[in-house]
C-alpha positions in Angstrom: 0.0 0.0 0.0 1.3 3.5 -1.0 2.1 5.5 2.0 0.7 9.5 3.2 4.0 11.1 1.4 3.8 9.3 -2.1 -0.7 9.9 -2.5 0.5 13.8 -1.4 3.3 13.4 -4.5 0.5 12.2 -7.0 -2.3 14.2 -5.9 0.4 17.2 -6.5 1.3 15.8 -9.7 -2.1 15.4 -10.9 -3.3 18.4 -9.9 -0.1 20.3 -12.1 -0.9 18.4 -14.8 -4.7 19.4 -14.8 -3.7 23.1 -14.3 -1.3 22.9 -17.0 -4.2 21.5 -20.0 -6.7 24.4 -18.3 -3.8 27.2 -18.9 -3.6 25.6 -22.3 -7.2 25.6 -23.5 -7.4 29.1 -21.9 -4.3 31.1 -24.1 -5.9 29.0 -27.1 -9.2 30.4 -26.8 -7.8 34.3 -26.0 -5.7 34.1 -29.4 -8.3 32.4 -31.2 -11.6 33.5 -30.7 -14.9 32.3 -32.0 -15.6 34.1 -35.5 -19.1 35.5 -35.8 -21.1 33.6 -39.0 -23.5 35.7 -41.0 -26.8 34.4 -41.1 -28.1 32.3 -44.1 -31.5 33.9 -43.7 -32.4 38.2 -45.0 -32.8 40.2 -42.1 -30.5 41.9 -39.8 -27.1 39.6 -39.3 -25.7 39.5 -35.8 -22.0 40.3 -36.4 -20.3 43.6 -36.8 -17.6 43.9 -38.9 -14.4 45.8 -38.9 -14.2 49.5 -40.7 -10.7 48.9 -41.4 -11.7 46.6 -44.0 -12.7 49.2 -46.3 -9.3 50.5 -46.2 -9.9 54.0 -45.1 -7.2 56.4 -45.1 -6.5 57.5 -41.4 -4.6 59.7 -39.7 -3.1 59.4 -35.8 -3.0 62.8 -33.9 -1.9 63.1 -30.5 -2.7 66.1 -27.9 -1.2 66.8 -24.7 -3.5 68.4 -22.3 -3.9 68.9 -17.9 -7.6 67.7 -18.3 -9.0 64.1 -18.8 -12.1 63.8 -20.3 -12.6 63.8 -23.9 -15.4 66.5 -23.7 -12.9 69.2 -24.6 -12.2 71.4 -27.6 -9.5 71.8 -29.7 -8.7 75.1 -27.1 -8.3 72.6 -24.2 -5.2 70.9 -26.3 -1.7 70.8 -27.7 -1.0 68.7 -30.6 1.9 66.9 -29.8 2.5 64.7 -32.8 0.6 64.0 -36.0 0.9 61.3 -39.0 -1.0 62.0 -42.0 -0.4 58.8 -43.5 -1.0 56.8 -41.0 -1.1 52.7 -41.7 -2.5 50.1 -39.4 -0.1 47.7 -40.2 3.0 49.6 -40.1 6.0 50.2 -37.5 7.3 53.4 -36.4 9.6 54.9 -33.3 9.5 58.5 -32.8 10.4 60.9 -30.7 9.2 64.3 -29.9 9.6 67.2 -27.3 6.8 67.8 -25.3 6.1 71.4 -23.7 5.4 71.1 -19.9 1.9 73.6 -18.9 2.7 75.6 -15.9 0.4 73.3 -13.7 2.2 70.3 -14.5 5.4 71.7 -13.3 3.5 72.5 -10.0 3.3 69.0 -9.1 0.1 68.9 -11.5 -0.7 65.8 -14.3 -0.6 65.9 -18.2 -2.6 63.2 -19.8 -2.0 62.3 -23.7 -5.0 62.4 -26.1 -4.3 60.0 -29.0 -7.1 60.1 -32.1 -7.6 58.0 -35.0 -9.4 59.3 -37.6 -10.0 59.8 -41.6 -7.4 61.9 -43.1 -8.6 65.4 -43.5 -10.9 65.2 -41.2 -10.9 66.9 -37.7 -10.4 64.6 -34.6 -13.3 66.6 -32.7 -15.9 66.4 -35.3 -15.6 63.5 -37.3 -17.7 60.1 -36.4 -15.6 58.0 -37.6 -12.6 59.1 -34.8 -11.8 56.4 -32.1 -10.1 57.7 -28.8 -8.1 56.9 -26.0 -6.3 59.1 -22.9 -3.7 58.1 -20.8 -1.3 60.4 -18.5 2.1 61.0 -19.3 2.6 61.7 -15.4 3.3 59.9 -12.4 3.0 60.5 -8.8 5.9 58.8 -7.1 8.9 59.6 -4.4 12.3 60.2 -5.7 14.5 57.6 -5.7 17.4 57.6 -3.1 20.7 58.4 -4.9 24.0 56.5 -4.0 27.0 58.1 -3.1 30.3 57.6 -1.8 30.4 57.1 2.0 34.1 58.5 2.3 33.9 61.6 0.2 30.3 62.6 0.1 28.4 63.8 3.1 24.8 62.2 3.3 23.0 65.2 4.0 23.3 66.6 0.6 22.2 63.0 -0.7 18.8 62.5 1.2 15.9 62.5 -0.8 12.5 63.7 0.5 9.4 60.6 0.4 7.1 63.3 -0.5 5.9 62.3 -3.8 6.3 64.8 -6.8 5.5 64.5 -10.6 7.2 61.6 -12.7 7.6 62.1 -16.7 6.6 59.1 -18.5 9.3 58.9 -21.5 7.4 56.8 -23.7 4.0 56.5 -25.2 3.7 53.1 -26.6 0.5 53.0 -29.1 -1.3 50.0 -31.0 -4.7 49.1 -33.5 -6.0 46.2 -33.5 -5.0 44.6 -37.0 -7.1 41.5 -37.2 -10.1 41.6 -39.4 -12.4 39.9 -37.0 -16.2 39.6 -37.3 -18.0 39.3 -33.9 -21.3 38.6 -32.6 -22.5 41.7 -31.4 -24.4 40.2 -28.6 -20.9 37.9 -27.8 -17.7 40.7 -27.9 -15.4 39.3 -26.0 -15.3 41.4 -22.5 -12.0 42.4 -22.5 -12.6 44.6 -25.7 -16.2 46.0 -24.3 -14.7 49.2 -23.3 -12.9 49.7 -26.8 -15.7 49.0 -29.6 -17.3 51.3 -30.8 -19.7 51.2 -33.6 -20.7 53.3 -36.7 -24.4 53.7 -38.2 -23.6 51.3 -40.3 -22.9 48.3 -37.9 -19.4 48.5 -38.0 -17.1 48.9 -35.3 -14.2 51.6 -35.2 -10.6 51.0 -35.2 -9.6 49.5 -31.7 -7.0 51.7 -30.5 -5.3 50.8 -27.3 -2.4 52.6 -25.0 -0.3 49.9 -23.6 0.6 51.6 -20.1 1.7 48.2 -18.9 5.1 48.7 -20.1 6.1 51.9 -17.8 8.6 51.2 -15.2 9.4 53.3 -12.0 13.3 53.3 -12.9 12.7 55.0 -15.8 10.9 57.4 -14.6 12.2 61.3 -15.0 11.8 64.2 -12.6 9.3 67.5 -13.1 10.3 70.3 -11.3 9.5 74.0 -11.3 12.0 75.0 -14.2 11.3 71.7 -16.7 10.1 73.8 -19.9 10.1 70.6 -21.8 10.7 66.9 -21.8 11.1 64.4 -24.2 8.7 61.8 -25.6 9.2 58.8 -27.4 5.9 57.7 -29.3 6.0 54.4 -30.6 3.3 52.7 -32.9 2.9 48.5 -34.1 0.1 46.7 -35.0 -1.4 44.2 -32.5 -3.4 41.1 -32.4 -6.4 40.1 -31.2 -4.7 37.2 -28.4 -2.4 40.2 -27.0 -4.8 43.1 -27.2 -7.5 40.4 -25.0 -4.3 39.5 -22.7 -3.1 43.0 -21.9 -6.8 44.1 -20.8 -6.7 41.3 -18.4 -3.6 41.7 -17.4 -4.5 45.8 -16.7 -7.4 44.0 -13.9 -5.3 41.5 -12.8 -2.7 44.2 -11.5 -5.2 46.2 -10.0 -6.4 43.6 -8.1 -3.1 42.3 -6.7 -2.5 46.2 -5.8 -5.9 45.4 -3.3 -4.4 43.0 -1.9 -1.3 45.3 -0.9 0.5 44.3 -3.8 3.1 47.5 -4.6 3.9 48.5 -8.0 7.7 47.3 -8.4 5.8 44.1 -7.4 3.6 43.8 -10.0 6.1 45.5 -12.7 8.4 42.4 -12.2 5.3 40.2 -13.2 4.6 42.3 -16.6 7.9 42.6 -17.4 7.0 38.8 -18.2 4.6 39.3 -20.6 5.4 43.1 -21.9 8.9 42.0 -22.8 8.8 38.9 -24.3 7.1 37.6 -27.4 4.5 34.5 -27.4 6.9 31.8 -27.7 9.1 33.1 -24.9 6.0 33.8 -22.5 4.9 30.2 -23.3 7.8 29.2 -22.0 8.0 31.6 -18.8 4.5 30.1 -17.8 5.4 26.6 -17.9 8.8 26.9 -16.3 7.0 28.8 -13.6 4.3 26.0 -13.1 7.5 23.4 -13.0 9.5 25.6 -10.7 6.6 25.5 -8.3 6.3 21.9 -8.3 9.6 21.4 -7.5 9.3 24.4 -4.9 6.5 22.0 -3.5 8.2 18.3 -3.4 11.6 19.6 -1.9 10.1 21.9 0.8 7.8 18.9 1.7 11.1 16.4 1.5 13.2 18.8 3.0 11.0 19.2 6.2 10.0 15.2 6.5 14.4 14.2 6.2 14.4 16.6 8.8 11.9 16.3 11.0 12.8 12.8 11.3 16.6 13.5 11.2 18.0 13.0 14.7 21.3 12.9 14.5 24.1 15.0 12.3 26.4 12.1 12.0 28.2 12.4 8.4 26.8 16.2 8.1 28.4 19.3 8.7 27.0 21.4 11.2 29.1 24.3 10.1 27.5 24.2 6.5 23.9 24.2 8.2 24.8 27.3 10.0 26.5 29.1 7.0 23.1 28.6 5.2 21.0 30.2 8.2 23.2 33.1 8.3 23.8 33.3 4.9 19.6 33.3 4.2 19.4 35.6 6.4 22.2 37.9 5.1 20.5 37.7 1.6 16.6 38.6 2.9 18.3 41.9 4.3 19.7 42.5 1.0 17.0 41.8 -1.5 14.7 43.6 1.5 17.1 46.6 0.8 17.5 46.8 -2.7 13.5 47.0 -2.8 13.3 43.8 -4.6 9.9 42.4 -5.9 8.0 40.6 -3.3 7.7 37.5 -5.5 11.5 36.8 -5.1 11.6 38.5 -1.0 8.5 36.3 0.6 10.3 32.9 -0.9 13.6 34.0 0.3 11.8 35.0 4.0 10.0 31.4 4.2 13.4 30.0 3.3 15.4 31.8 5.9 12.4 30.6 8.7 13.5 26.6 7.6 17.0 27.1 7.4 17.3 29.1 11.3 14.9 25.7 11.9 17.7 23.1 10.5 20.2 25.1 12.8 17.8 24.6 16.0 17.6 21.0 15.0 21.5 21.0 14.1 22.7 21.7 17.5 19.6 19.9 19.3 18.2 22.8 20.9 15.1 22.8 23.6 13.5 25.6 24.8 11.6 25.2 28.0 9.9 27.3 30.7 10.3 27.2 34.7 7.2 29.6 35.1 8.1 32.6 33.1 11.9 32.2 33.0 12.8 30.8 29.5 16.0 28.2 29.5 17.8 26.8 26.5 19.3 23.5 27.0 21.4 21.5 23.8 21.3 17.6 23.4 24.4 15.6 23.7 26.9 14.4 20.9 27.5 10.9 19.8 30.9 9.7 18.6 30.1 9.6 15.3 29.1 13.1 15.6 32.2 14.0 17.1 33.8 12.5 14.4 31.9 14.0 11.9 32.4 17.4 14.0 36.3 17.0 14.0 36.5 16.7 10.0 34.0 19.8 9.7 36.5 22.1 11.8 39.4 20.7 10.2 37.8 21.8 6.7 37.2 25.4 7.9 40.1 25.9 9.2 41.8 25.3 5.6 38.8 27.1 4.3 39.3 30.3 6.4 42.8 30.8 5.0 40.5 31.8 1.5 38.0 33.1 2.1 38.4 35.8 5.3 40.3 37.9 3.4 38.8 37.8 0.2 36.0 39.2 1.8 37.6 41.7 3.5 38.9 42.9 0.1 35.7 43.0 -1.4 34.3 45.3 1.4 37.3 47.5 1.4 37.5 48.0 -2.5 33.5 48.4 -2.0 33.6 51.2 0.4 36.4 52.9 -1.5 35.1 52.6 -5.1 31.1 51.7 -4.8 28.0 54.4 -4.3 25.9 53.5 -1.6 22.7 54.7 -0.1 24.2 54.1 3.4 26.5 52.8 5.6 24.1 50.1 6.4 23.8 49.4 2.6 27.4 49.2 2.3 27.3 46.1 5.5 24.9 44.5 4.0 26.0 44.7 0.5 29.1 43.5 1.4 28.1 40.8 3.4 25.9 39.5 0.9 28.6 40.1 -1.8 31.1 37.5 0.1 27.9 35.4 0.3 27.2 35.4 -3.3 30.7 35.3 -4.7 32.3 33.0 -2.1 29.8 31.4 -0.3 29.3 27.9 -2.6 32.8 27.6 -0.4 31.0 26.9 2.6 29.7 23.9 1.1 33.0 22.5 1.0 32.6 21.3 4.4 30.4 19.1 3.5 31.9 17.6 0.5 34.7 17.3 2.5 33.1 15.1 5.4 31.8 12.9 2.3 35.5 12.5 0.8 36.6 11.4 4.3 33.8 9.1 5.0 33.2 7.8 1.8 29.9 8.1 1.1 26.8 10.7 0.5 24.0 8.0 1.9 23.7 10.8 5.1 22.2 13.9 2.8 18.2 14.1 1.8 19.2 13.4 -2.2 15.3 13.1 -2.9 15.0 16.9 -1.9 18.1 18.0 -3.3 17.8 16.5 -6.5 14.3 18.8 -6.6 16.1 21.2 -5.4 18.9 20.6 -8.2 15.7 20.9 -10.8 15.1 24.6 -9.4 18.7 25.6 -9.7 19.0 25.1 -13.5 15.2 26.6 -14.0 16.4 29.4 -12.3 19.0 29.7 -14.5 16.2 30.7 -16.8 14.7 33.0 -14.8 17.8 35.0 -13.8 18.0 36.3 -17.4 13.7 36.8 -17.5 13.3 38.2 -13.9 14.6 41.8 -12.8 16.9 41.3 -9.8 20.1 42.4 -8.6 23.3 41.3 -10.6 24.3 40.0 -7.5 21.7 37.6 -6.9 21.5 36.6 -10.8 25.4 35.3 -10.7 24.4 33.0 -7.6 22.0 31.1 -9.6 24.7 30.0 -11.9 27.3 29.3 -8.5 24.7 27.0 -7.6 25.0 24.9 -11.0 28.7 24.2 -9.3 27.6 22.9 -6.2 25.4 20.7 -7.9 27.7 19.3 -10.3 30.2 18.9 -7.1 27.6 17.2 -5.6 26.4 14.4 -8.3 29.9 13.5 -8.9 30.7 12.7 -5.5 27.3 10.7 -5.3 28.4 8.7 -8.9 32.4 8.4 -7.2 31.0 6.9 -3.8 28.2 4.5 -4.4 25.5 4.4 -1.5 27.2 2.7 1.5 24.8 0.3 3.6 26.6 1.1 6.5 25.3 4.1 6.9 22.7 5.6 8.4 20.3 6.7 6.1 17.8 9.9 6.0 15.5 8.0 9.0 18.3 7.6 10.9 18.7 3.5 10.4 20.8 1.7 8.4 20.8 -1.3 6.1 23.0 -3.3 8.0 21.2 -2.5 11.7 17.8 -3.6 9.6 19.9 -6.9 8.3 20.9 -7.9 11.5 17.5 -7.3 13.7 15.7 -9.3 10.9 18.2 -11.9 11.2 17.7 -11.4 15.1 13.8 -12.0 15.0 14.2 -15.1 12.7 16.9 -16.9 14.7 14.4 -16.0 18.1 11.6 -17.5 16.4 13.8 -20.9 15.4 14.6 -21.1 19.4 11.1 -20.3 20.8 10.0 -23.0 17.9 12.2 -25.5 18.8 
């Protein structure tokens, strides 16, 4: 009979699988929508039909102006840009200069007003114009700037948190090019807010403003004495799967910034879709689905070996406690450098396990004598002492390296490096030796396996899941926004892996040993032989 663990593995299992045909289906049916069939019968046919398919000539204008609505005259506006011959299916990058109104310069907005509409003809009057707004300005606090902590006083360097305008650089503008017939009472909902129809049953260009693409480091300054600011407008064609994808995707972020979502959080997750083209976003979604599978199976391994785990015989204590400290070095640092929420909560629940494999490392009890709390550590066996002389005798050779390597780094850091504080500069240095020479600390452990000859003591069914993760996020460190720092551990880990399988292939699972439960193969040989010979006796 199967036991808890392995149902849990292939309900899991099942469940991805199931998730991963629903995700399917559901990107097939938002790039390939149902097309509306006229009826056979005479009388009024159900589908509208696109005005682009007469082949109008058009025209794209854009105004600047500090009001919204659409209500307003030609008075109310500046034209920014205009394109007499203007194509649906063309490309083009552009960039203009932008004159900044008085009241935007006072911490005020300016919204863009973007028109398409016959040639000729004026945007305000003609009924065949579509229109969308969108502002060109951003509420936001400046950034902190770096600077050098030996030759640069902070005072001149601190930035106020009270927000002031933001200049957008880039307007980023796009039709819908797909000829597509729909069934009036069946438009798909994510283009409700964008048809609009024409006496004679057909609907209007789609014109949509991508504002899903703007990111807060690119974000420029207003202040008092900007006359103007520059503005790149760029135009492409897109389809019907993408135009449906970034509508939902414009609901989805403002529901995740409900649920206290911030906005570098949810710009990491566009910059998935935003920046990448169908193939490549394929891709992202089902490594993501895979990397939380494997995220799943080794947390749930990793916490039964050690729950269970009773003894450190054959592992390095040392290398448990550089992991704690070292998790806990690099949550400071990504919590510093502002990083996205989707890499800091995973890196927090990891420190929480790794502080727990310390407690369990040195055998630590916690007890109370009324409301005086005591701390009391287990005792060692010999093969733990054993285990424990080897471990100091590798860090000991290992401290010769790596000490002053990082105390090198920090100094040539401090010297040579901007920082927002000195704080920034201990913890960017910390997690600097961390990153660069902390797959040393593992070293330990390879060496307690050299000199006992065997890997049978480590959790191999979480670390090969583990392993999995480290070469997905290989892939994600070039899709994902994160410090450089970070991204160049992903690849140290390939190392230790690598290390690690050819130590497992070199010293073949010894039976001697104690495995993950704390038992070994020869102790189980020996009580079963035990049981028969007690049996014979009580038989005879």
């Amino acid at each position: 009979m199967p036991s808890v663990g392995s149902i849990i593995n292939y309900a899991v299992i099942g469940l991805f699988v199931a998730y991963l045909i629903h995700v399917s289906l559901v990107m097939f049916q938002l790039f390939n929508p149902e097309q509306c069939v006229p009826a056979s019968a005479k009388g009024s046919s159900p589908c509208i039909t696109p005005y682009i398919s007469r082949n109008p000539k058009l025209q794209l204008s854009l105004y600047t102006s500090v009001k919204l609505k659409r209500e307003l005259n030609e008075k109310d506006m500046s034209l920014a840009a205009q394109y007499d011959n203007f194509t649906i299916d063309g490309e083009f990058d552009r960039s203009v200069n932008v004159t900044i109104p008085r009241k935007t310069r006072n911490n005020g907005t300016l919204f863009v007003h973007v028109f398409v509409h016959p040639r000729g003809e004026s945007p305000f009057r003609s009924s065949l114009a579509t229109y969308q707004s969108a502002p060109l300005t951003k509420y936001a606090p400046p950034r902190l700037e770096e600077f050098n902590l030996l030759s640069e006083s902070s005072n001149e360097n601190t930035s106020s948190e009270v927000p002031v305008t933001h200049w957008k650089t880039k307007v980023v503008i796009s039709v819908l090019q797909d000829h597509l017939s729909m069934n009036r009472q069946a438009v798909p909902q994510e283009l409700l807010q964008y048809v609009r129809l024409t006496q004679r049953g057909e609907y209007l260009p789609i014109l949509f403003i991508n504002n899903l693409v703007h990111k807060s480091k690119q974000l420029k300054p207003i202040n008092a004495s900007t006359v103007e600011m520059p503005l790149r407008i760029l135009y492409s064609p897109i389809s019907i799967g993408w135009l449906r994808l970034y509508s939902t995707l414009e609901q989805s972020v403002k529901m995740m910034q409900g649920l206290g979502f911030g906005e570098k959080d949810t710009e990491e997750v566009l910059s998935l879709f935003t920046d990448s083209g169908l193939y490549l976003l394929a891709l992202t979604v089902v490594i993501s689905m895979f990397h939380l599978l494997f995220d799943f199976l080794a947390f749930k391994n990793d916490i039964s070996y050690w729950r269970k785990r009773n003894t450190m015989a054959g592992l390095s204590t040392r290398t448990v406690v550089w992991r704690g400290l070292s998790q806990i070095i690099i949550f400071l640092y990504l919590l510093d450098q502002d990083t996205s929420l989707l890499i800091l909560i995973p890196a927090g629940i990891g420190t929480v396990i790794e502080m727990w494999k310390v407690k369990k490392a040195f055998k630590v009890q916690l007890s109370f004598t009324g409301i005086k709390p005591s701390i009391s550590f287990g005792t060692t066996t010999d093969s733990e002492k054993a285990t424990e002389q080897i471990d100091s005798q590798a860090m000991q050779y290992l401290s010769y390296v790596l000490y002053p390597l990082c105390l090198a780094g920090a100094v040539y850091s401090l010297l040579y490096v901007p920082h927002k504080s000195w704080y920034s500069w201990v913890i960017k240095s910390l997690v600097n030796g961390v990153y660069a020479f902390g797959f040393l600390f593992m070293l330990p452990q390879l060496f307690v396996n050299y000199k006992f000859k065997s890997v049978a003591h480590l959790p191999w069914r979480a670390f090969m899941y583990k392993a999995f993760n480290t070469f997905i996020d290989d892939v994600f460190a070039f899709i994902i926004t994160m410090p450089t720092a970070h991204r160049l551990a992903c690849f140290r880990d390939d190392i230790v892996f690598v290390l690690y399988l050819y130590q497992r292939w070199l010293y073949p699972v010894d039976k001697s040993r104690v495995n993950e439960y704390g038992m070994s193969f020869e102790k189980e040989k020996d009580a079963v032989t035990g049981n028969v010979n007690d049996a014979k006796e009580h038989t005879d």
